[in-house]
VEXDO-47110 format. One record per residue (C-alpha): x, z, y; residue in one letter. Coordinates in pm, whole numbers, padded with zeros to 5 digits, always signed. Example, Ala and Ser with C-alpha at 12.3 -4.5 7.8 and 13.67 -1.06 7.14 Angstrom:
# residues 2
+01230+00780-00450A +01367+00714-00106S 
//
This chain:
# residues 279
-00976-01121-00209X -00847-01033+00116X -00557-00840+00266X -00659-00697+00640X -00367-00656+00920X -00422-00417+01182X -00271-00243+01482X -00402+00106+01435X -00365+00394+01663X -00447+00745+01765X -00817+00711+01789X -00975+00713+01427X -01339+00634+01569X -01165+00292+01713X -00959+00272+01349X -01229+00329+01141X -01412+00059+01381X -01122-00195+01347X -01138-00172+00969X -01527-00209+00930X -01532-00544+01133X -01247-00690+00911X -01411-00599+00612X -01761-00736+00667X -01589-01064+00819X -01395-01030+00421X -01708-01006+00291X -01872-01306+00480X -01566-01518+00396X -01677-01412+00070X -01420-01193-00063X -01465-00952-00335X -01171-00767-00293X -01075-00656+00035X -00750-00471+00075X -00666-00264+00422X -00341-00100+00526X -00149+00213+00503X -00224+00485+00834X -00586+00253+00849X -00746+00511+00992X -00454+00756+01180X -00164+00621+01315X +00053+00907+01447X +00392+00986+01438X +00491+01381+01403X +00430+01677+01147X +00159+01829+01395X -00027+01543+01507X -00020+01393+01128X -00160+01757+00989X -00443+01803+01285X -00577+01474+01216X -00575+01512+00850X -00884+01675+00645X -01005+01754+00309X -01142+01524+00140X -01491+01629+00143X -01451+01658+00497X -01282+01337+00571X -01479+01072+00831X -01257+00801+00723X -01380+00824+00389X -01742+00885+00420X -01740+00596+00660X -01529+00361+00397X -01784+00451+00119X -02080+00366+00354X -01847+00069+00447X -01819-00063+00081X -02208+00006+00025X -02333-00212+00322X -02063-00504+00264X -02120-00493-00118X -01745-00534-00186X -01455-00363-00386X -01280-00173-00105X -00909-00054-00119X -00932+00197+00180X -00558+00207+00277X -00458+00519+00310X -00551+00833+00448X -00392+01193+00544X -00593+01438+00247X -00503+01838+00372X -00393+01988+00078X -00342+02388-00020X +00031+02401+00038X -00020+02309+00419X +00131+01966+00417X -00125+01631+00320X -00098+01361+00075X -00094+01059+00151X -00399+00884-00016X -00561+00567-00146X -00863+00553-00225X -01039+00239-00414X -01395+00249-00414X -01660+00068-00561X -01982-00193-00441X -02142+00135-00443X -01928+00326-00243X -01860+00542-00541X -01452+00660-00574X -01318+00435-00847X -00946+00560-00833X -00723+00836-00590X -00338+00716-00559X -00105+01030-00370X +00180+00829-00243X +00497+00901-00447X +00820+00831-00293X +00873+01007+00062X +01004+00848+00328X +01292+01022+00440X +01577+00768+00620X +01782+00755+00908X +01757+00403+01031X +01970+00462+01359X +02056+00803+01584X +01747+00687+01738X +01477+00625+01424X +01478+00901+01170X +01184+00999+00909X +01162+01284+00733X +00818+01192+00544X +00831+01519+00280X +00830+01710+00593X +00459+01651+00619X +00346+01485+00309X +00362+01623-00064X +00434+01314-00295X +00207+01228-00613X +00336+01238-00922X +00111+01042-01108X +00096+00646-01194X -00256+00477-01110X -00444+00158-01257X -00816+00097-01205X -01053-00175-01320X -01184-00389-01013X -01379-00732-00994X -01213-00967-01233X -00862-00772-01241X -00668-00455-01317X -00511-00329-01027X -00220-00095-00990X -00158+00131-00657X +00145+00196-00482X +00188+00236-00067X +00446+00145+00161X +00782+00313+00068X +00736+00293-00320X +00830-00080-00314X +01186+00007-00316X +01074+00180-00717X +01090-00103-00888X +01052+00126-01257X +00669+00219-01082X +00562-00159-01050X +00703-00200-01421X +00497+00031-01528X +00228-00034-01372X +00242-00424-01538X +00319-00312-01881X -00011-00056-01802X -00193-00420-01788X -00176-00452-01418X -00254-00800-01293X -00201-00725-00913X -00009-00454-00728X -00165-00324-00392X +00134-00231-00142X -00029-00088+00145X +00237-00031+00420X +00330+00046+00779X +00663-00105+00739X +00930-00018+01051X +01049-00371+01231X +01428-00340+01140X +01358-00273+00715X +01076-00550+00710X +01291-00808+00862X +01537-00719+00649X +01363-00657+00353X +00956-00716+00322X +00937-01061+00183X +01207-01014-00038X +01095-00732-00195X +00739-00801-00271X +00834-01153-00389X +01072-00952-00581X +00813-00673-00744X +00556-00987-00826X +00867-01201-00993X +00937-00922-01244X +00588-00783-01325X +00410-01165-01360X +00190-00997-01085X -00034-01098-00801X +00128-00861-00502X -00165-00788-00243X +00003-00595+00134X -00185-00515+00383X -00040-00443+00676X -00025-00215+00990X +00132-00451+01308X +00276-00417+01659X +00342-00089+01917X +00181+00245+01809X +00150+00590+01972X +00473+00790+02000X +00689+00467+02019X +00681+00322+01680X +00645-00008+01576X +00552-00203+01247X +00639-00509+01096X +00312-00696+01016X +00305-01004+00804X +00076-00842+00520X +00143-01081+00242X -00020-01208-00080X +00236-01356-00324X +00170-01534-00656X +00325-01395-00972X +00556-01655-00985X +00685-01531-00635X +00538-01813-00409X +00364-01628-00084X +00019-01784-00080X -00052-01634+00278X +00105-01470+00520X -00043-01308+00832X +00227-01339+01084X +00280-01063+01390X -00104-01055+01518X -00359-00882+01368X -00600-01038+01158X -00717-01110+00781X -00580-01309+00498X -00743-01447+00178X -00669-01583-00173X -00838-01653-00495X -00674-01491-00766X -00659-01668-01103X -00546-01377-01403X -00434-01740-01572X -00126-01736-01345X -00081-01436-01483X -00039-01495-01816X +00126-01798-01716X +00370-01619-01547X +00432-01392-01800X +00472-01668-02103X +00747-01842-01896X +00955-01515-01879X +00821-01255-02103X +01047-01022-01922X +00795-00703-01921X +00809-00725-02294X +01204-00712-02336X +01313-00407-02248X +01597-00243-02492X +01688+00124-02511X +02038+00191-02354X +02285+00487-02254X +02487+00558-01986X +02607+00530-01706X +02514+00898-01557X +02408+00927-01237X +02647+00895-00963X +02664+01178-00673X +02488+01088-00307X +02731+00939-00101X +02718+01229+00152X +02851+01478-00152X +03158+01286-00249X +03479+01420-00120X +03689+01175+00092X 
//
C-alpha cells in the first residue's frame, strides 16, 4: 500500500492533478492500496471559501475524477477527503474509499470538529463550517479490513477501539495536521492508536505553506501494530509504501490481548470544562 503526501492548495484542477500522478506512480510501484490526504482536493482556510468550493456529491469533480482515477490505475483508492454540501448549509467532511472499479465502497463524515485555540494568532472553529458524522465506518479492501477516521479524530482514542474490536486491521488517519500540534503530538499519537488496537496505522498527509497562511505538518506515516514507524515521509511532498502482513496483526494482538480485556466500571462523572469552573 501506499500513503501519498501532498502540498495542496486553492486550485482543485492542480489538486486533483497532484493526486492522480501519485497514485498511478502507487500503482506502478505496485501498490494495491493507495491512501491520499485530508483537504486532497481543496485546501482553503475560511467558512466562505470552504462552502463555495464544496458540492454535492453528485456534483463533485473531485470525486468523479477519483472514481475515473481508481478505474484507470486499477487500485483500491482512499480519496482523502472532500467538502460534501449538505442541506443544513454547512459540508461534511468526507472520505470516500472506492473500489478497482471506481465504484463507492464506503462514505466516512468526519466526527470530531476541530475547534482550538492554538495561540491569539491560530484559532479553528471547524463546526463553524462542517457538520460532524456520527457514524463508525469499516470496509473490506484488498487483503484487509480497514477502519476510517480523518485528521482531528486521532485524539478519540474510544473510535480507533472500536473500530479494532469491529475487526479492523488498519486505521486510515487522513490529516492536515497544524506545525505546532504535529511536532508536538503526530508520531506519538498514531504510534499510540496502532499500540492499543494491534493495528497497521496508514496517514497521509497534507505538507508545507497553504493559501490564507496556514501551514501543515507533513510526515504522513505508516506504523506497524506493534508501534514501530515503517516509513516516514519527512517535510517534502512525496509517496510512501509498505507491505502489510494481517500476521503482525494477530501477532500483535496475542502478545497483548488488550482489545479483548475491557471490564465494565462506574464513576468518576464527568468533570466541568475548565473555562466553567469558578476560581
Amino acid at each position: 500500500m501506499a500513503c501519498a503526501q501532498v502540498n495542496a492548495s486553492d486550485d482543485m484542477g492542480a489538486n486533483i492533478a497532484t493526486a492522480g500522478d501519485a497514485v498511478r506512480r502507487a500503482r506502478d510501484l505496485g501498490a494495491d492500496l493507495v491512501l491520499l490526504p485530508e483537504n486532497v482536493a481543496m485546501m482553503t482556510l475560511g467558512r466562505a471559501r470552504v462552502l463555495a468550493q464544496a458540492r454535492r456529491e453528485a456534483d463533485h469533480p473531485a470525486l468523479a475524477a477519483f472514481q475515473d482515477l481508481a478505474r484507470e490505475a486499477g487500485v483500491w483508492l482512499h480519496a482523502g477527503t472532500l467538502g460534501i454540501l449538505l442541506d443544513d448549509g454547512r459540508a461534511a467532511n468526507r472520505t470516500y474509499v472506492l473500489d478497482p472499479r471506481g465504484t463507492i465502497a464506503a462514505r466516512y463524515d468526519k466526527i470530531h470538529m476541530f475547534d482550538v485555540a492554538l495561540s491569539e494568532a491560530e484559532t479553528y472553529r471547524e463546526s463553524e463550517t462542517f457538520s460532524p458524522g456520527d457514524r463508525a465506518v469499516t470496509v473490506d479492501g484488498p487483503g484487509l479490513r480497514l477502519g476510517l477516521s480523518v485528521c482531528y479524530d486521532l485524539r478519540f482514542a474510544y473510535l480507533y477501539r472500536a473500530l479494532a474490536q469491529a475487526g479492523a486491521d488498519a486505521l486510515a488517519v487522513p490529516a492536515a495536521f497544524t506545525v505546532p500540534t504535529g511536532r508536538a503530538h503526530w508520531h506519538v499519537l498514531l504510534r499510540a492508536r496502532a499500540i492499543e488496537t494491534g493495528c497497521y496505522v496508514l496517514a497521509p498527509a497534507q505538507t508545507g505553506a497553504h493559501p490564507q497562511d496556514r501551514r501543515t505538518y507533513g510526515h504522513a506515516l505508516i506504523v506497524a501494530p506493534w508501534g514501530e514507524v515503517l516509513a516516514d515521509a519527512g517535510e517534502a511532498p512525496g509517496l510512501i509504501t509498505a507491505t502489510l502482513d494481517p500476521a503482525e496483526v494477530d501477532a500483535a494482538r496475542a502478545k497483548v490481548p488488550a482489545l479483548y480485556h475491557d471490564r465494565p466500571f462506574s464513576g468518576p462523572h464527568p468533570a466541568a470544562p475548565a473555562a466553567s469552573r469558578s476560581a
